[in-house]
N, C-alpha and C positions, 0 to 999 in steps of 0.2 A: 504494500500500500504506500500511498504518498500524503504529504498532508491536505495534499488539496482535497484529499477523502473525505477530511471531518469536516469540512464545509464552511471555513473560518472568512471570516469578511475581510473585505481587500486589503484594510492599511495590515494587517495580518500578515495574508500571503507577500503582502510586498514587504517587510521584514525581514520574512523566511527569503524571500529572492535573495535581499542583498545580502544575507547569512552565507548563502549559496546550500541552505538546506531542503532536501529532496524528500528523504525517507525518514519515518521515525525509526527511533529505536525500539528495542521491544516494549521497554519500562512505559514508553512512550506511548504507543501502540494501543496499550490495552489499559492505561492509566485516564488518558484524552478522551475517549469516550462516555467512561464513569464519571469525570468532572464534569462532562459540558452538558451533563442530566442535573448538573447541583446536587451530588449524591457525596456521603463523607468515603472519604479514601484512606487505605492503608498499603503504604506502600514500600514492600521490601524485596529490596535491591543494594548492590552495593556500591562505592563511588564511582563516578566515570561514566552511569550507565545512561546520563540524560534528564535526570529524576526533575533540574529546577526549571528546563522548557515544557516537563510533563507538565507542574504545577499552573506558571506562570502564563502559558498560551490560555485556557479554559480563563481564568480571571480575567486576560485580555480582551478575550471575546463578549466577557460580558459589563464590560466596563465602557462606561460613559462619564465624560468629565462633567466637569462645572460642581462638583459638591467641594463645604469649605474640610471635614475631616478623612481621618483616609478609610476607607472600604476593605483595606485587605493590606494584611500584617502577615510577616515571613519572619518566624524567630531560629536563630542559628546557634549552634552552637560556641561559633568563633567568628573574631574579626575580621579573618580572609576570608571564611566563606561569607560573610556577610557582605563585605565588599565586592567578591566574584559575585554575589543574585544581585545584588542591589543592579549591580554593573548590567548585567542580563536581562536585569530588566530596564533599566534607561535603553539599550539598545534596541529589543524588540516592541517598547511602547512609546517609541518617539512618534511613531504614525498615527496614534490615535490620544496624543496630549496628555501622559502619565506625567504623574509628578512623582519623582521617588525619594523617600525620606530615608538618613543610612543617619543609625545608633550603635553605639558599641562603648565599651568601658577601656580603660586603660589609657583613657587620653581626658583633656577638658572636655567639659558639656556643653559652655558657654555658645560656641560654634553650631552645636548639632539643636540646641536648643531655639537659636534664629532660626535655622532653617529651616523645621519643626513648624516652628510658629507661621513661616510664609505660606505656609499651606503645603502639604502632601495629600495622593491618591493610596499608596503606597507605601509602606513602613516596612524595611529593614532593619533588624535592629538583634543584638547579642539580647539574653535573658536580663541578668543584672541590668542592666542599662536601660532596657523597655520596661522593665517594672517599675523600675525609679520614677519614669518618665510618666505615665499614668498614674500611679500610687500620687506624686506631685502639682498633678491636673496638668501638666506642661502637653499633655498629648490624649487627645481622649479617642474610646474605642466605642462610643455611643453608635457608628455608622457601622462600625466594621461587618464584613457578609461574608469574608473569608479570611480564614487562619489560616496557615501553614506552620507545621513543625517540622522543620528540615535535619536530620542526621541527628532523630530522637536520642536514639542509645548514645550515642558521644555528649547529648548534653546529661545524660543520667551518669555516662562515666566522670563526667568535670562537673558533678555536683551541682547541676544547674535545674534537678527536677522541682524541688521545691518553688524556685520562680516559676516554672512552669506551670506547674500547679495554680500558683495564684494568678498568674495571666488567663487560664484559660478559666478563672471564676469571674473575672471583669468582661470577657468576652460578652456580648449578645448571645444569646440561647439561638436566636435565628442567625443562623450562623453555616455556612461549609467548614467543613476542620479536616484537612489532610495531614498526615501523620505518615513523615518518609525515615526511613530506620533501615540499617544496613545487616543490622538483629529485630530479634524480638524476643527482651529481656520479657521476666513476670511482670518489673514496676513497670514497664513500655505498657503491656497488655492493661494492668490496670487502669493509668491515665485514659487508656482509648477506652475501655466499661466505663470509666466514671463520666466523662464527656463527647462523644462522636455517637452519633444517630444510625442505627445499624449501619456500620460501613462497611463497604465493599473491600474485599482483603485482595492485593495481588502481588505475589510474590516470585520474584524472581529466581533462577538457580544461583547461586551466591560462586562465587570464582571461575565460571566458566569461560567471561572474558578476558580473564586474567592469565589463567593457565594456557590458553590458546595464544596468545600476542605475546607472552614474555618467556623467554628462555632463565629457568630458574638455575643459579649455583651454588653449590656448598663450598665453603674451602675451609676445613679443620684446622686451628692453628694452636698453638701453647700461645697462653696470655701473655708472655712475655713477648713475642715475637707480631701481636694481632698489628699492630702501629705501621711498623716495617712492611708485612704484607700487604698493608692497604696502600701504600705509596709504591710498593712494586706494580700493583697491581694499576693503580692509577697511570703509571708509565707504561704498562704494558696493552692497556685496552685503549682501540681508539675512541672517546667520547667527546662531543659536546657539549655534554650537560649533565651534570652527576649529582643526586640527590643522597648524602648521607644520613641516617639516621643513628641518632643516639639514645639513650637510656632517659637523661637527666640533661635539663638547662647548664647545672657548670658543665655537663658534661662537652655539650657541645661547644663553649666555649672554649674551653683545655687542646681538642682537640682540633678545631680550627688556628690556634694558635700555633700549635704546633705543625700543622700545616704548611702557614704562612713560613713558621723556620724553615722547612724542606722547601721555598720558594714556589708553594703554588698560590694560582690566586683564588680566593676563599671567603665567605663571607657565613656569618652562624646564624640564624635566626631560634629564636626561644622567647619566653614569658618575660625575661630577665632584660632585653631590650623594649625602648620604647615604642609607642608605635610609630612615630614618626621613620626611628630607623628598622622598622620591620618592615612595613614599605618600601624604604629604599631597597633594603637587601634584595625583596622579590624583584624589585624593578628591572635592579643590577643583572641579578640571577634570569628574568624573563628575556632581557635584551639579551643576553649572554654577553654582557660586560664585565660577568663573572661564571665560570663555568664551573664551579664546583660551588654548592651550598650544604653546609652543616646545619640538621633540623631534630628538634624533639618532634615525639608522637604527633602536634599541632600542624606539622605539615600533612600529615596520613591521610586528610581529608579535607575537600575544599581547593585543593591548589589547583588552582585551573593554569597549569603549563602545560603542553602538548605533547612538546618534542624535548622531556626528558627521556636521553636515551639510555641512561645507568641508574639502578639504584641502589644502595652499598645499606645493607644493613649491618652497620659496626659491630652494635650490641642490638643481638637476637631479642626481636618483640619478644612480651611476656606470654602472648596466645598464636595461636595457625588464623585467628579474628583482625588482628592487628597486622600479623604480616601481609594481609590481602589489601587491607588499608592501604597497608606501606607499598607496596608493589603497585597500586594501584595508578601511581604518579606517573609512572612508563606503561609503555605498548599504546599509548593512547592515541586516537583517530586514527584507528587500521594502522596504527607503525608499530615496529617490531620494538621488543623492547628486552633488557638484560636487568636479573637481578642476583646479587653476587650478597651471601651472605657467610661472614667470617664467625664460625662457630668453635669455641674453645671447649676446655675440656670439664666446663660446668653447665654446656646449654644444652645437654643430652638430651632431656624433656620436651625442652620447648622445643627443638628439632622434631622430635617422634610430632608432636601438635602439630606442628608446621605442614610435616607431610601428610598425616589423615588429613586434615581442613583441603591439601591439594586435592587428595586421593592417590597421590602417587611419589613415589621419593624424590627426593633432587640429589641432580646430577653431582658427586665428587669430585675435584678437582683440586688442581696444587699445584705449586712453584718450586722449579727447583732452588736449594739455597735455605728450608725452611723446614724447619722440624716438624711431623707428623704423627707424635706418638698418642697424639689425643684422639686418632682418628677411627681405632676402634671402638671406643666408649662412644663415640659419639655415633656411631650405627649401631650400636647394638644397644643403647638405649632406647633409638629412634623404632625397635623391631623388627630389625633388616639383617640379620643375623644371616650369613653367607649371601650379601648381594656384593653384584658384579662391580668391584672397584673398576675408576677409570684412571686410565693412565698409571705410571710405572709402578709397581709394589714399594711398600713402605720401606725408608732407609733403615737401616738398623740405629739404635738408640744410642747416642751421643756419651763419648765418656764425662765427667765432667772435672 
């Protein structure tokens, strides 16, 4: 099917033209039909798969300006992603006179407060931040006809359900409430009983985009040595654009730094910068003015870059949930994509998780120059007890 399927009025299609978008996705597909009945949606899928053109086109379509409050509110769990919708949607509702209002915390309110006030169609906005802002009368939800909950289970993971909760009690009762989630934790399920009007549930296969676009790799290393292999490795693959992930904010710091000593160019993004320079970093990193970026969990989702073509899990996610997150950055728009994860000789576990959430192991691999002695435990924790190593058999163990 194409979109001209759903029957959307012109300033619409003419969006999607200059988009140069043809076909939906599947999230897409079968999401757009249920919205554009005004029925509540539950939508689970994972990042990447199209989820905020499912939400945002069905609103468009039934939006008409000239009212003074906004109509329809998008709560995110983070600042990028609030920035990526807000952004998606000034693009595809410039034809039809949206006004898009963008809230989030970690900076002054002073600024989002004006802009606020000059009237919006449209609310973007982080949890903390939109609460404040209605709790304060600075923004009222007396109009609103549509909610959206974007990348529910991450705002339940960053302890944003309780705002949640009291947003969707100021809400109007007459109301659409979409609810997109990459899971479907218990407390998920509860919020949609306690408020959504029998909704329509539609659930995606979760990684199957992922595992078909990205070439997954293992490389076992001794903790002493993980540093060293990642800068061999950095010299050895060709990339343009390299997404590291870390454990922890210093973490990512530490190691950008260190970075910078082996003279690569690098920039870190985490909670612990502002946002002014969290901004800049993506800016840097989107133009590839910087082609390696250092990221906590916070990039896992939302990052709308396309042609990230690496991505380096330093320190092994804590689930096989979060590594789909993380991976989710590459392979993206039909392009191929690499992900290389440096596993020592304590991420046994999370490995074994890693490969069921696939379904399937990843591939082993190694340098030479680099001790390997972790590399049994780390399969045979994973379940994989006599699988086919690739390339050379293990060196024999180092005297010391």
């Amino acid at each position: 099917m194409t979109f001209d399927d759903f029957g959307f009025r012109e300033e619409i299609r003419k969006a999607l033209a200059e988009a140069g978008y043809d076909t939906p996705t599947p999230i897409q597909a079968r999401a757009i039909p249920i919205l554009l009945e005004g029925r509540d949606l539950i939508g689970i899928a994972e990042t990447g798969t199209g989820k905020t053109l499912a939400f945002l086109l069905p609103y468009l379509e039934r939006f008409r300006p000239g009212g003074e409050d906004p109509t329809g509110a998008v709560v995110c769990p983070t600042r990028e992603l609030a920035v990526q919708v807000a952004g998606e949607a000034e693009r595809f509702g410039r034809h039809v006179g949206l006004r898009v209002g963008l809230a989030y915390g970690g900076t002054s309110s002073h600024e989002q407060k004006r802009l606020l006030a000059a009237g919006c169609d449209l609310v973007v906005a982080t949890p903390g931040r939109l609460l404040d802002f209605v709790t304060s009368a600075w923004l009222s939800f007396r109009k609103i006809r549509c909610l959206v909950l974007d990348e529910a289970d991450r705002m339940l993971d960053m302890g944003f359900i309780n705002d949640v909760d009291a947003i969707l009690k100021k809400v109007p009762l007459s109301r659409q409430t979409m609810l997109f989630s990459a899971t479907f934790p218990e407390e998920i399920r509860n919020l949609a009983d306690r408020y959504m009007l029998h909704p329509e549930t539609v659930r995606m296969h979760a990684g199957t985009r992922v595992t078909r676009q990205v070439e997954h790799e293992l490389y076992p290393v001794a903790s002493r040595q993980k540093f060293d292999l990642l800068v061999a490795l950095l010299g050895a693959l060709a990339t343009t654009k390299t997404l590291i992930f870390c454990a922890t904010r210093e973490g990512t710091s530490e190691l950008a730094s260190q970075l910078r000593r082996r003279r690569r160019e690098v920039l870190s993004l985490s909670s612990l910068l502002s946002q002014a320079n969290r901004e800049r970093a993506l800016e840097a990193f989107r133009n590839g003015d910087i082609p390696i970026l250092v990221a906590t969990d916070v990039a896992a989702r939302g990052l709308d870059i396309t042609d990230i073509d690496l991505v380096v899990n330093y320190d092994v996610p804590m689930s096989g949930e979060e590594y789909v997150h993380r991976i989710g950055r590459t392979g993206r728009a039909a392009a191929l994509g690499r992900a290389v994860t440096l596993a020592t000789e304590l991420d046994g576990r999370r490995v074994s998780d890693i490969e069921r959430k696939l379904g399937d192991r990843i591939t082993v691999r190694r340098l030479d120059g680099f001790a390997y002695e972790t590399m049994p435990e780390v399969r045979r924790a994973s379940g994989n007890r006599g699988a086919r190593r690739r390339g050379p058999s293990r060196p024999p163990r180092r005297s010391r």
